[in-house]
C-alpha positions in Angstrom: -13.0 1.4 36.3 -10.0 3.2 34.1 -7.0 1.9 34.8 -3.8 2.8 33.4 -3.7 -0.4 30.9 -6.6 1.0 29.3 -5.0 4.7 28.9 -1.1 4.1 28.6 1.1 4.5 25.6 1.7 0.5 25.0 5.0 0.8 23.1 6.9 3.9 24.7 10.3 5.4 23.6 12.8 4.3 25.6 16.5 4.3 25.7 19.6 2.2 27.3 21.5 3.1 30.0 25.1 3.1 28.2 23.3 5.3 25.0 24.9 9.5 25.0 22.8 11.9 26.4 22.9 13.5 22.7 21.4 10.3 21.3 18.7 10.7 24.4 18.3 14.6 23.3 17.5 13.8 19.7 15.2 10.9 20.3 13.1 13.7 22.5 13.3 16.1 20.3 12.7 13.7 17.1 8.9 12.6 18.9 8.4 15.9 20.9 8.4 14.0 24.0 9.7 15.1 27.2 11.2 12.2 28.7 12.2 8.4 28.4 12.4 5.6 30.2 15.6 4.0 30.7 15.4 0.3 30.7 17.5 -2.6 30.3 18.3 -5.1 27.1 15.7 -6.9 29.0 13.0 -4.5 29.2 13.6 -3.9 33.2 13.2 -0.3 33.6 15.9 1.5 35.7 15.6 4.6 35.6 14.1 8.0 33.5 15.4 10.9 32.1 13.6 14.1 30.9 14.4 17.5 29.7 14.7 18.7 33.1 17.9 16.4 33.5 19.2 17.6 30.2 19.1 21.1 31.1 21.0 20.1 35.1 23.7 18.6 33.0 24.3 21.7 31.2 27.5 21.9 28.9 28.6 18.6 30.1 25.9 16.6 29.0 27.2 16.0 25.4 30.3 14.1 27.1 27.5 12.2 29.4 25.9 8.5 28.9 22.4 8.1 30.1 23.0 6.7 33.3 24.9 9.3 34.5 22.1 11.6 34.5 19.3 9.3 34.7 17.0 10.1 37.5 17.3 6.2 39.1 14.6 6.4 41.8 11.0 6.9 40.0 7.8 6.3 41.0 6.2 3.6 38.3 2.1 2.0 38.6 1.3 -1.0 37.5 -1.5 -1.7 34.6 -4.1 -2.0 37.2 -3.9 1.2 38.9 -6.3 3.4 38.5 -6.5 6.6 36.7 -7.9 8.6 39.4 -4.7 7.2 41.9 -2.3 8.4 38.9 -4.0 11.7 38.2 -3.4 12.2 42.5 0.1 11.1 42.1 1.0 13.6 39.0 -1.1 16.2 41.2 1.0 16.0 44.4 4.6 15.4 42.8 4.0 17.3 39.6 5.6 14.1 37.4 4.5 14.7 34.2 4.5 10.4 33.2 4.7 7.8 35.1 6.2 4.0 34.5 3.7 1.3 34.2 5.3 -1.7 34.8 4.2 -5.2 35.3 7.2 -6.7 38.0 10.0 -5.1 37.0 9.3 -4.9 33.1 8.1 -1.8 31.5 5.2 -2.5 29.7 3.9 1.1 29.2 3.5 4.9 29.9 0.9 7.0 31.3 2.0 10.9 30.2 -0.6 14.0 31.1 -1.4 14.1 27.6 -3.2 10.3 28.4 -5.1 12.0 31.2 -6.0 14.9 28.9 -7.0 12.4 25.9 -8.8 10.3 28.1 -10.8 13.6 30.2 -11.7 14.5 26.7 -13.2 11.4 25.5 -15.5 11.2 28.8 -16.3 15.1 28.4 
């Protein structure tokens, strides 16, 4: 069975909570990503922020820290879930990555772009 430790980005971007929102716009920008997790100098993750809460923050976001913005209540897997359950998940909320943590420690990512890689390999 595919789960999403066997299609997950293993070392994700990721950012702090007390980083600027610019710092947050350039790393995006910088690895054409569309989001990051937010996580702690432990590795707990605590939140996520994407484009879409760049763009809500409007002119004010260049005076904001990541945890103002941060979207704090997200929907994370673990490594065993599998790919089909993630694939409904991104189907019904329309997230395009989801979390994979292990407890409370982020320990990967699984983006649409894994589903697509992944769909292509089987095809």
């Amino acid at each position: 069975m595919l789960t999403a430790e066997k299609v997950m980005i293993k070392e994700p971007f990721t950012i702090l909570p007390e980083e600027t929102v610019a710092r947050a716009m350039l790393t995006m920008t910088v690895h054409g990503i569309g989001g990051l997790p937010v996580v702690s100098d432990e590795g707990e993750l605590l939140g996520m922020i994407t484009h879409r809460d760049l763009i809500l923050a409007g002119r004010d976001a260049e005076h904001l820290r990541v945890r103002d913005i941060m979207s704090t209540r997200v929907i994370s897997v673990t490594p065993e879930t599998p790919v089909k359950r993630i694939a409904e998940i991104m189907s019904s909320t329309g997230l395009q990555r989801l979390p994979v943590v292990r407890g409370d420690k982020l320990v990967g990512l699984v983006t649409q772009s894994c589903l697509i890689r992944i769909l292509a390999e089987i095809l």
